[in-house]
C-alpha positions as CSV (number, residue, x, y, z in Angstrom):
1,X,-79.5,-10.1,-34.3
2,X,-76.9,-7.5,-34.4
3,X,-76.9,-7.8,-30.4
4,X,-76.0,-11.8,-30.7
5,X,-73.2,-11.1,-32.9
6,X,-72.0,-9.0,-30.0
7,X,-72.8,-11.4,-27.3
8,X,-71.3,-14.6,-28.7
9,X,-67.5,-13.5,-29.1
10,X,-67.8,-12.2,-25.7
11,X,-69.2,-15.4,-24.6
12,X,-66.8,-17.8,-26.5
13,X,-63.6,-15.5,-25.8
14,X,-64.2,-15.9,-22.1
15,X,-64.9,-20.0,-22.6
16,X,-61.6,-20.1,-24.5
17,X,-59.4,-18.3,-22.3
18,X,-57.0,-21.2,-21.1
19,X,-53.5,-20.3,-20.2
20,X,-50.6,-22.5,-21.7
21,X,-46.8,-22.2,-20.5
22,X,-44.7,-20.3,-23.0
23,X,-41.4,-22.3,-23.9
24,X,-38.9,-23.0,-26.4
25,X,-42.0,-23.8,-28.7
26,X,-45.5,-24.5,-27.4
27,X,-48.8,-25.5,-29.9
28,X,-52.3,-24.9,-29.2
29,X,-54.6,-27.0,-30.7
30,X,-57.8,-26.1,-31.4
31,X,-60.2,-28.2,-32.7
32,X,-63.8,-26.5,-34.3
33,X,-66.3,-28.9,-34.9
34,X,-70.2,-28.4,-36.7
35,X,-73.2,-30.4,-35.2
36,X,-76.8,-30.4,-36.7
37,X,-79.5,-30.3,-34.8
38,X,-79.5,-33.7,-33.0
39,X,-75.4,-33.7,-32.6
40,X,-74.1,-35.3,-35.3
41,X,-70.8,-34.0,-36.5
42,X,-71.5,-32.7,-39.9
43,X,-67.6,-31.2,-40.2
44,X,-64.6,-30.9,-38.3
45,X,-61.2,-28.4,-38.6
46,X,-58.2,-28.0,-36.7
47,X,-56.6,-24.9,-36.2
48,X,-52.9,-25.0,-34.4
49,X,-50.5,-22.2,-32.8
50,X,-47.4,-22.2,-32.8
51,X,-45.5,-19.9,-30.8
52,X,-41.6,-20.2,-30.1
53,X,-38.4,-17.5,-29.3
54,X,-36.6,-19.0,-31.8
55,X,-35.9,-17.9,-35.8
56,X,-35.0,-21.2,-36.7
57,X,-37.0,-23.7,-38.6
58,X,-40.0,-25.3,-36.7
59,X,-40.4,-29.0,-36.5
60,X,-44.3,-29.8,-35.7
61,X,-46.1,-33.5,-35.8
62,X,-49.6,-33.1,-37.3
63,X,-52.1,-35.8,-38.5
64,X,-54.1,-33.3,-40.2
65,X,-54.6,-33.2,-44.4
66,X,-55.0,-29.8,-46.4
67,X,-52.6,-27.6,-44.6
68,X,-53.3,-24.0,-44.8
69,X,-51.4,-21.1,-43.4
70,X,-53.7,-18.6,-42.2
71,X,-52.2,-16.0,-40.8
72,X,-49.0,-15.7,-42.9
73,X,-46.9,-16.7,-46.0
74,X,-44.6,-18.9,-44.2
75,X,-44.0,-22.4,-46.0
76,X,-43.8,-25.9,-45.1
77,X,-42.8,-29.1,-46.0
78,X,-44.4,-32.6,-44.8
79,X,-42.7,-35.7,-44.5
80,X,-45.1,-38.3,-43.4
81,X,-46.2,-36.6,-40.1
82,X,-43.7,-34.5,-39.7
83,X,-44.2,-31.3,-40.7
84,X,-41.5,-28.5,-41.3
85,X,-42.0,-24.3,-41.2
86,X,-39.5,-21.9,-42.6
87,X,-41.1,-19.2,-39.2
88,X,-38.2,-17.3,-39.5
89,X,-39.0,-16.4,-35.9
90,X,-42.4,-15.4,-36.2
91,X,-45.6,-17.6,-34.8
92,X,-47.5,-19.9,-37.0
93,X,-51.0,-19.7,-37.6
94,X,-52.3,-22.9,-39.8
95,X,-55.8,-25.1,-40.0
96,X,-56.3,-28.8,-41.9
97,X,-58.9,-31.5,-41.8
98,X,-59.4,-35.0,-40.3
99,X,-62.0,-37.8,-40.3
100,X,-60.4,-39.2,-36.7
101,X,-63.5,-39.6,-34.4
102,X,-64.1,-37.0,-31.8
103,X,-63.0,-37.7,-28.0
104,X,-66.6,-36.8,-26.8
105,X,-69.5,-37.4,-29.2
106,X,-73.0,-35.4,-28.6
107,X,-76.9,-37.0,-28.6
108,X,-79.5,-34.0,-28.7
109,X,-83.3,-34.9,-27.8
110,X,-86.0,-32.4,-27.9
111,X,-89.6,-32.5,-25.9
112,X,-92.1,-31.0,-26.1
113,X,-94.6,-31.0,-23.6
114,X,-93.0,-34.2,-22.2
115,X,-92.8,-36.0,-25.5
116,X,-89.8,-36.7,-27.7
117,X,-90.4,-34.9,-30.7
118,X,-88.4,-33.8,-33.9
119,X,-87.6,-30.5,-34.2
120,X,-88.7,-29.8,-37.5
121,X,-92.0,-30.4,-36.2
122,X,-92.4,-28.4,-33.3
123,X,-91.5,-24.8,-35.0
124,X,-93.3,-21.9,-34.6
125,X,-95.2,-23.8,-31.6
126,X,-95.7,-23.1,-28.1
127,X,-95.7,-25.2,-25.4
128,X,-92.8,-27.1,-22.3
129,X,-89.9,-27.2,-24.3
130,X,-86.9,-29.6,-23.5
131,X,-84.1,-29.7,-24.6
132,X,-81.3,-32.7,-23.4
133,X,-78.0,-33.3,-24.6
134,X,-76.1,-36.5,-23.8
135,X,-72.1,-36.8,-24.0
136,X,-70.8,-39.7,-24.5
137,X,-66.5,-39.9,-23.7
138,X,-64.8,-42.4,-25.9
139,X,-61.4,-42.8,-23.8
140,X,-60.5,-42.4,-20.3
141,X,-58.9,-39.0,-20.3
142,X,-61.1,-36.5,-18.4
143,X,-62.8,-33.7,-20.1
144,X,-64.7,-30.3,-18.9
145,X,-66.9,-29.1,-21.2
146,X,-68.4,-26.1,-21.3
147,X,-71.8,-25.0,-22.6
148,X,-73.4,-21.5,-23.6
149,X,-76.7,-20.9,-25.6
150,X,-78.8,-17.2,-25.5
151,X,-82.9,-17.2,-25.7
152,X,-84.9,-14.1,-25.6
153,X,-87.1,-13.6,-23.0
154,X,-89.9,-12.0,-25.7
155,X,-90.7,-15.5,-26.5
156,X,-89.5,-17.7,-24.0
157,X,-89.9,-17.8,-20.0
158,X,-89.1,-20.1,-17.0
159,X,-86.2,-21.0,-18.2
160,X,-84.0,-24.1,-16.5
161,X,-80.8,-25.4,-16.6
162,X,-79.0,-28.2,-15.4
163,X,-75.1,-27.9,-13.8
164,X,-75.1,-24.5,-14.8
165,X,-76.5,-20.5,-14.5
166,X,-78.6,-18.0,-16.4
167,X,-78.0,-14.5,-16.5
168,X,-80.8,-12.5,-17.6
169,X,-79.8,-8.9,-19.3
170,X,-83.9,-8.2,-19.5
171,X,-84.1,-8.7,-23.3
172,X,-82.2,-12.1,-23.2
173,X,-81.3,-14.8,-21.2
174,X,-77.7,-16.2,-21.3
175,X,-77.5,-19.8,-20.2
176,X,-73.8,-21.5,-19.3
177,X,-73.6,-25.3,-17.7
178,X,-71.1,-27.1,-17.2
179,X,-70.3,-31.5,-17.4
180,X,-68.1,-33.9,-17.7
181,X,-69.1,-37.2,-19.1
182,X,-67.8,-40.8,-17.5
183,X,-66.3,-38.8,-14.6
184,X,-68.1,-40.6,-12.4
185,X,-66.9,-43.8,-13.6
186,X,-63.5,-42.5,-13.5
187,X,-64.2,-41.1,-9.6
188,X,-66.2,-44.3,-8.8
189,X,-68.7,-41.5,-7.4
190,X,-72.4,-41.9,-8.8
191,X,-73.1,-38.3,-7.4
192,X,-71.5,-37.4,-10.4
193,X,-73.7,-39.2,-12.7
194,X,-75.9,-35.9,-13.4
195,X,-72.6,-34.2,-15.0
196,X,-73.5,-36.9,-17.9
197,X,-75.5,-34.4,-19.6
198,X,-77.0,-30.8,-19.1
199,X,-80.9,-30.5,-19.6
200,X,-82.5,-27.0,-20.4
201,X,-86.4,-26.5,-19.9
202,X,-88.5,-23.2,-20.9
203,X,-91.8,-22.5,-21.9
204,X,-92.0,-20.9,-25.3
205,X,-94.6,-18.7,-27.4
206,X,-92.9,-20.0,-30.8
207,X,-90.1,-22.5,-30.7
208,X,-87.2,-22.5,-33.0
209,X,-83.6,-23.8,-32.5
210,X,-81.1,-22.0,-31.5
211,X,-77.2,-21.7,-32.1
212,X,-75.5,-23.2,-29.0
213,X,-71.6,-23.6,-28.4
214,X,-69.9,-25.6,-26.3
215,X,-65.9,-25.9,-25.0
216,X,-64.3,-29.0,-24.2
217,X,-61.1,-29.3,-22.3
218,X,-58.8,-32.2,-21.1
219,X,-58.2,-29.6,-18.4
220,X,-59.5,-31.3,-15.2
221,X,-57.4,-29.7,-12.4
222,X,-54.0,-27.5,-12.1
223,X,-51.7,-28.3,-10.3
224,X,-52.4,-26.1,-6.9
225,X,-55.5,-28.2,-6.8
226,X,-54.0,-31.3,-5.9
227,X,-52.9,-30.7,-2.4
228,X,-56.4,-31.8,-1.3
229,X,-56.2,-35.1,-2.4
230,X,-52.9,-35.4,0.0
231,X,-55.3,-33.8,2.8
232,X,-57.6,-36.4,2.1
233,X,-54.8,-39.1,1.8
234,X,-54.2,-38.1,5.3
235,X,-57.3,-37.8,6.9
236,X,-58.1,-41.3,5.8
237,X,-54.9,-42.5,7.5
238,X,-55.9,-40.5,11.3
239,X,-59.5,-41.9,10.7
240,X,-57.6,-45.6,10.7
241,X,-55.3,-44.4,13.7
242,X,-58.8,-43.2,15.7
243,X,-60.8,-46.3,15.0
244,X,-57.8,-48.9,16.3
245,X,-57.6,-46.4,19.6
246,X,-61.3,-46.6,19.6
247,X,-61.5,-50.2,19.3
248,X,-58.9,-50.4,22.3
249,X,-61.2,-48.3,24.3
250,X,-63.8,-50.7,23.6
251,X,-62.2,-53.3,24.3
252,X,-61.2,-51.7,28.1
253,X,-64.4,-50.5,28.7
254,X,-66.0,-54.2,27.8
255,X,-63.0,-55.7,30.6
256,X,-64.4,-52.6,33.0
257,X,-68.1,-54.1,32.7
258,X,-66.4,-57.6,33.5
259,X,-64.6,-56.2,36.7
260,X,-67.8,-54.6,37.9
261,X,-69.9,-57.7,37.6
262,X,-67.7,-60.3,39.7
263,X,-67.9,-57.1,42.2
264,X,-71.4,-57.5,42.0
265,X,-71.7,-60.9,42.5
266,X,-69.3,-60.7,45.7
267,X,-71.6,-58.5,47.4
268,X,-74.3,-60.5,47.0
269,X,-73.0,-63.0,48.9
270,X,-72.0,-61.0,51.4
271,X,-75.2,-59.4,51.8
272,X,-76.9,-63.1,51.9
273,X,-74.5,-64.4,54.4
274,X,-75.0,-61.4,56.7
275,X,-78.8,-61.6,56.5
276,X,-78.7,-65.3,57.6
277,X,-75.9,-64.0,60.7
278,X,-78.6,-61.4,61.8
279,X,-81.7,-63.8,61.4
280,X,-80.0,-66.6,63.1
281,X,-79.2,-63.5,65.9
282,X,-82.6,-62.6,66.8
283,X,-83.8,-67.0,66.6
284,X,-81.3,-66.7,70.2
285,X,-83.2,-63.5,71.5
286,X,-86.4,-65.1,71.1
287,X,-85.3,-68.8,72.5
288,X,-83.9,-69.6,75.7
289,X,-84.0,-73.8,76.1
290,X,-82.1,-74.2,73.3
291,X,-79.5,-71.3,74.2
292,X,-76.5,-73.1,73.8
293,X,-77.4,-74.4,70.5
294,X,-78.8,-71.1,69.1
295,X,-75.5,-69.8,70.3
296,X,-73.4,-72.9,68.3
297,X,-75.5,-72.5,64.9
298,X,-74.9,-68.5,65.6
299,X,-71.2,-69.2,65.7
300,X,-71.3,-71.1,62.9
301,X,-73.1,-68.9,60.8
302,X,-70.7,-66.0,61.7
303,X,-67.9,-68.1,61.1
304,X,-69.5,-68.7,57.7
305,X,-70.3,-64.9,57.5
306,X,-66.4,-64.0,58.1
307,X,-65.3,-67.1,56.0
308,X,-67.3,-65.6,53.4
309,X,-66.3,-62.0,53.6
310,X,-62.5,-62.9,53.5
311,X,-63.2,-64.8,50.8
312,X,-60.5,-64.5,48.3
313,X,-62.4,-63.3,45.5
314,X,-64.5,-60.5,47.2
315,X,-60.4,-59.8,47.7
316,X,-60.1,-60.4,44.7
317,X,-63.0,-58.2,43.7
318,X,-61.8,-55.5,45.9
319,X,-58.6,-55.4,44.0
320,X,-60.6,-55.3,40.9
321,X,-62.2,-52.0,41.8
322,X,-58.4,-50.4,42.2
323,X,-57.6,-51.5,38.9
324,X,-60.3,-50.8,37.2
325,X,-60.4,-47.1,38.8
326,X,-56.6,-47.2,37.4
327,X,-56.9,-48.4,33.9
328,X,-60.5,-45.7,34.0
329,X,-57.6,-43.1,34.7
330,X,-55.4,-44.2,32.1
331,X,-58.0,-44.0,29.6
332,X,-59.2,-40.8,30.3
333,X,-55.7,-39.2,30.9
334,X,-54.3,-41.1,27.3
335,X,-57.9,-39.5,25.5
336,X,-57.3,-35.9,26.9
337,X,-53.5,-36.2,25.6
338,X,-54.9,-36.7,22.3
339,X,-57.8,-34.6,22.5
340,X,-55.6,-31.4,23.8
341,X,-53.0,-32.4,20.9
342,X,-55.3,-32.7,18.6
343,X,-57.3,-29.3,19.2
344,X,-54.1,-27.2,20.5
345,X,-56.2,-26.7,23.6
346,X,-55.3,-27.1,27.1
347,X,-58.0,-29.6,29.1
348,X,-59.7,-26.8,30.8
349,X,-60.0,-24.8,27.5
350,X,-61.3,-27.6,26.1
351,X,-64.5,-28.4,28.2
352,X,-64.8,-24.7,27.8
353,X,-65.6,-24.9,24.4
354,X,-67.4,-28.3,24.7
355,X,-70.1,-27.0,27.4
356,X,-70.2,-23.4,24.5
357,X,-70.2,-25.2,21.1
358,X,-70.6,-29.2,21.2
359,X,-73.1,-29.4,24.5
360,X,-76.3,-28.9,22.0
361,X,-74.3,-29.6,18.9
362,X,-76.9,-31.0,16.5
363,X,-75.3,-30.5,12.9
364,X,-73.7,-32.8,10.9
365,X,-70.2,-31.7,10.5
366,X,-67.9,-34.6,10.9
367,X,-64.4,-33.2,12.6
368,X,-67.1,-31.2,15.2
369,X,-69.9,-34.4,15.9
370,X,-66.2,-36.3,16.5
371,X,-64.5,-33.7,19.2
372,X,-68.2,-33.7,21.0
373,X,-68.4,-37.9,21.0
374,X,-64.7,-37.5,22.7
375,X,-65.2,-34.5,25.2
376,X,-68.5,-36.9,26.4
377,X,-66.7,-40.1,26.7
378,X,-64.0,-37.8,29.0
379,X,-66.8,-36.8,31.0
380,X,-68.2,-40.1,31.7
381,X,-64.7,-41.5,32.4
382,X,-64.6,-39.1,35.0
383,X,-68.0,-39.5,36.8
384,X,-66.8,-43.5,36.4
385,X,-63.5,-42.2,38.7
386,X,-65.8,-41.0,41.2
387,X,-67.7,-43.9,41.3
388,X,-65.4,-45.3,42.5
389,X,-63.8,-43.3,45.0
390,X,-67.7,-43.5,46.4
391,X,-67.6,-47.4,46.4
392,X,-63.9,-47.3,48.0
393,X,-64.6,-44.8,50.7
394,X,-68.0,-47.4,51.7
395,X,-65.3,-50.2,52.3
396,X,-63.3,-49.1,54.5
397,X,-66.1,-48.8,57.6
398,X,-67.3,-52.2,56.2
399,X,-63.7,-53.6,56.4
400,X,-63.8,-51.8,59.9
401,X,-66.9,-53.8,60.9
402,X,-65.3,-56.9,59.4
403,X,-62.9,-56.3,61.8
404,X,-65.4,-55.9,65.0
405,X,-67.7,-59.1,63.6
406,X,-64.3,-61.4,64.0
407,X,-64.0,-59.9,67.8
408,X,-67.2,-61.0,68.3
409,X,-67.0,-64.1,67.2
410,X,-63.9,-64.6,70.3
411,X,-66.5,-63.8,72.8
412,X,-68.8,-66.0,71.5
413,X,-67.6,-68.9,74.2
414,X,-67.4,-66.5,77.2
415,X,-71.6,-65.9,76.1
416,X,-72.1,-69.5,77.0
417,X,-71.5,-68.2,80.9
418,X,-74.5,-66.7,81.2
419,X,-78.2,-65.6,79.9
420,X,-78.0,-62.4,80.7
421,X,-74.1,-62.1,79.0
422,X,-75.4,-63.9,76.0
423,X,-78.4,-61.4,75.8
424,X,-76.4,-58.7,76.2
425,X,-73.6,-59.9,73.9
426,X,-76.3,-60.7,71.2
427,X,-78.3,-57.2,71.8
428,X,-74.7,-55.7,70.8
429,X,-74.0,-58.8,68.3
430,X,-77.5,-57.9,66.5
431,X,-77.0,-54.3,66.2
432,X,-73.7,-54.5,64.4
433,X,-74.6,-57.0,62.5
434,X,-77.6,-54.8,61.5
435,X,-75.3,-52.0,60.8
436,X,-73.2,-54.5,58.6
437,X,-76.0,-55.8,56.7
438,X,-77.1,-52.0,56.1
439,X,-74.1,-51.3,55.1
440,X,-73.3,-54.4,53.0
441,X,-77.2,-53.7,51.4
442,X,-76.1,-50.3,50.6
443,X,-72.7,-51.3,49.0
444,X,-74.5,-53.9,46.8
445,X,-77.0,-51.3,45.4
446,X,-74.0,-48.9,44.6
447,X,-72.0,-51.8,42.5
448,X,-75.0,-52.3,40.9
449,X,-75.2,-49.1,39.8
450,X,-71.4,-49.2,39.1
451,X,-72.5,-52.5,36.7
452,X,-74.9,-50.9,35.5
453,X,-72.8,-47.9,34.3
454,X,-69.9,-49.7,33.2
455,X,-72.6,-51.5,31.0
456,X,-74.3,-48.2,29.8
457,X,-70.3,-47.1,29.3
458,X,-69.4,-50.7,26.9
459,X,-72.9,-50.5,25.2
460,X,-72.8,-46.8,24.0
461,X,-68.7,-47.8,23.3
462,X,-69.7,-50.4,20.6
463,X,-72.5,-48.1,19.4
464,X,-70.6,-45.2,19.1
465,X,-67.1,-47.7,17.5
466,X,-70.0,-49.0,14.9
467,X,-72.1,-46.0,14.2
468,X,-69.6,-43.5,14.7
469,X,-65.6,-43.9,14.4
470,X,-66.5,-47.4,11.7
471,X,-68.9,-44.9,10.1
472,X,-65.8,-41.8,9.6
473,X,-63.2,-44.7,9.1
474,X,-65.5,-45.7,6.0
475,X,-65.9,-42.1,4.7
476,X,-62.1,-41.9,5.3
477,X,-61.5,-45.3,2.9
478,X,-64.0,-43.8,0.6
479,X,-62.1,-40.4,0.7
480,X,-58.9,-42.2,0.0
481,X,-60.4,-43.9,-3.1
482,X,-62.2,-40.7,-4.1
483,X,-58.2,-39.0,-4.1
484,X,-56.4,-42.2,-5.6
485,X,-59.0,-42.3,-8.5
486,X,-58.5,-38.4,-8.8
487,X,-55.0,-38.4,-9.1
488,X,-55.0,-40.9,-11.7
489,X,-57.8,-38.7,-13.7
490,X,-55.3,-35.7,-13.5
491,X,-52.5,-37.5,-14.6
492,X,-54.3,-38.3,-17.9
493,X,-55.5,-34.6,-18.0
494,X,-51.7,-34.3,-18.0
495,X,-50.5,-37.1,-20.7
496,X,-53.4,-35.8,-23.0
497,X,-51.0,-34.4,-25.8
498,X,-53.2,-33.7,-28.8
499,X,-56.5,-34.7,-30.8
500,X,-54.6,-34.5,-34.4
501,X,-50.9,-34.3,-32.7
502,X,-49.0,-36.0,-29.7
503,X,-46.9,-32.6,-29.1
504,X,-49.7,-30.3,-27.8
505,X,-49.4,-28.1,-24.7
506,X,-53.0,-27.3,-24.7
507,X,-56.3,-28.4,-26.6
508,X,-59.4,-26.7,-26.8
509,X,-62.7,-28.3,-29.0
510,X,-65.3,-26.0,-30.0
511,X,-68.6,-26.9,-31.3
512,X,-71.2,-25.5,-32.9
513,X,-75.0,-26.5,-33.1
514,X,-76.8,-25.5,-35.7
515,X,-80.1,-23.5,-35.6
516,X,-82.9,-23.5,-38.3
């Protein structure tokens, strides 16, 4: 026993240690308050300080009844709530009563063994003890309260608690939790809910209840505390800023798939009308009676071949590719600008540390999973340039051939001369054209491939805009809210001026549970 006498004034005196600006005159309210067993307020007191630099009277607003000064013989004089002391410069020390409900009431439930039990019932017995106790905040302010309680480890083992820590000094085990009822109604935040109540659990040899205190303060956060919610105020507003550029990307790289299939579809034609050209080519090798009209169809054909391959929109399609390598460019040059700004890392720096840290990156940090989509989507922007440099560098011999295809066309009326022109004439005829259909064949394969990229490219571009930058723009709203709701917690913290008063600089309530 003579050891908890010890313990417990170390215990509370660290629990009440709140610091309080000294002015002109400051008051520290302090409000002690008796629970029985289950937490029903069985008596309440207020004690205030008053501490000021001046030896003139002290003006103080008080609800409280039965004044006492106990720490001195200074006087007073109460008018209505107003309450006068003669100090005479020195700090007043004085304690009264009030029925005004408590800020925070208490509910205390025992188990044992799983069941809800009274206490009276389960003393001297062993068994799963537990031991929850409920808060229950009756106004909006914000309260911390803190909870401490000592068991000896003779008699009791396994011991739990909720929100809070044990320290064990070998004999006994000290128990301090923390909560903080209705803040996550105030914080909209349901992870919160378990700061509702704290819960304690140990297995006992012969139960008995035990005195526990606990320290509630309007205290919620000081003042250095608050940047963060202006951090968070401002990541919300660059997670809006990155999900309109993303949603810009998006929308170029959904244009980009566009481009790429009315390439494809140009090709194709190409390709068709060139097969026809070279099959209507080796119908003349094989016939000789109907020469001249094998050699009119094959003129025809050709003429539809180079008809067809100066069609406007393959032009068109051509012209496509240049712009789309162009806007491709812009898009990875405008994401590195903001990627290099961002990280305060030059572009080669930067792939550095994407192929070191990010390449294999499989945790779940936000800023890092973000920097590793982006350093990616440069990447395939890039391999996308060099697509098409590849499909560029393929047209120009086919534009070459283009070129030859219309020079043969001008000979075909000089093949009418002769068999053995003609057969010569289509011998070379049939070899370019072979060459052009190879070449046409293999063009079309690589736009497909282009198409099929650029797909691949707007597909992962929505998933990545839905699952990714939507995802962090939601967090960022969230974090916003999370902030807002915060900062309008602390400001009541703030405004709270008393329990029994409207003029106090700091309040403190201490309870007390009884034992048996």
């Amino acid at each position: 026993m003579k050891k908890r006498k010890i313990i417990y004034p170390i215990l509370l005196s660290a629990l009440f240690a709140f610091p309080f600006q000294v002015k002109a005159l400051t008051k520290q309210e302090t409000i002690y308050t008796n629970l029985d067993k289950y937490g029903n307020v069985k008596q309440i007191s207020v004690t205030n300080h008053l501490s000021h630099t001046s030896k003139e009277e002290i003006e103080d607003y008080t609800k409280l009844n039965n004044i006492l000064n106990i720490n001195g013989k200074e006087t007073y004089t109460l008018n209505e709530n107003r309450l006068t002391w003669k100090s005479e410069g020195q700090d007043i020390y004085y304690r009264g009563e009030t029925k005004k409900e408590l800020p925070i009431t208490t509910t205390i439930e025992y188990y044992l063994n799983g069941e809800k039990i009274n206490p009276e019932e389960i003393l001297r017995k062993s068994g799963k003890i537990t031991i929850k106790i409920q808060f229950q905040k009756k106004q909006k302010t914000p309260f911390v309260i803190t909870l401490g309680m000592i068991l000896n480890n003779e008699e009791n083992k396994n011991i739990s608690i909720t929100n809070g820590k044990i320290i064990d000094s070998g004999t006994h085990s000290t128990m301090i939790a923390l909560a903080s009822p209705g803040l996550d109604k105030n914080l909209e935040l349901q992870e919160l809910k378990s700061l509702n109540e704290i819960t304690i659990s140990y297995e006992t040899t012969n139960f008995s209840t035990k005195e526990m205190y606990m320290v509630a303060t309007p205290k919620f956060l000081e003042d250095v505390d608050l940047k963060i919610f202006d951090k968070l105020k401002a990541l919300g507003n660059n997670l809006n800023k990155l999900e309109e550029s993303a949603h810009i990307l998006e929308k170029g790289t959904k244009e980009l798939e566009t481009g790429s299939l009315s390439l494809v579809k140009g090709s194709n034609e190409i390709t068709k009308n060139l097969k026809t050209a070279v099959e209507a080519i080796k119908k003349l090798e094989t016939g000789s009676k109907t020469i001249e009209q094998e050699i009119e169809k094959t003129r025809i054909l050709l003429n539809q071949a180079a008809d067809s391959l100066k069609d406007s929109s393959i032009t068109n399609s051509i012209a496509s590719l240049s712009t789309l390598k162009t806007k491709n460019e812009t898009a990875k040059k405008s994401l590195i600008q903001k990627l290099t700004t961002t990280t305060n890392m030059d572009y080669q720096t930067l792939m550095t540390y994407y192929q070191t840290n990010l390449a294999h990156y499989q945790g779940n940090d936000t800023n890092a999973l973000t920097l590793k989509s982006n350093c990616e989507l440069v990447l395939l922007l890039d391999a996308n340039t060099k697509a098409y440099d590849t499909l560029l560098n393929k047209l120009t011999p086919l534009l070459k051939q283009i070129e030859e295809l219309s020079n043969y066309l001008s000979k075909i009326n000089e093949l009418k001369k002769g068999v053995t022109e003609l057969t010569n004439g289509l011998s070379q005829v049939e070899s370019g054209m072979n060459k052009l259909y190879d070449g046409s064949k293999t063009l079309t394969n690589g736009i497909e491939r282009l198409h099929k990229g650029t797909n691949t490219l707007a597909t992962g571009m929505n998933s990545f805009n839905k699952k990714g930058i939507n995802t962090l723009s939601q967090y960022g709203k969230n974090l916003t809210r999370i902030g807002r709701n915060a900062n309008e917690s602390i400001n009541l913290s703030k405004d709270y001026k008393g329990f029994a008063t409207n003029n106090a600089n700091n309040t403190t309530f201490v309870y007390k549970i009884e034992k048996n």
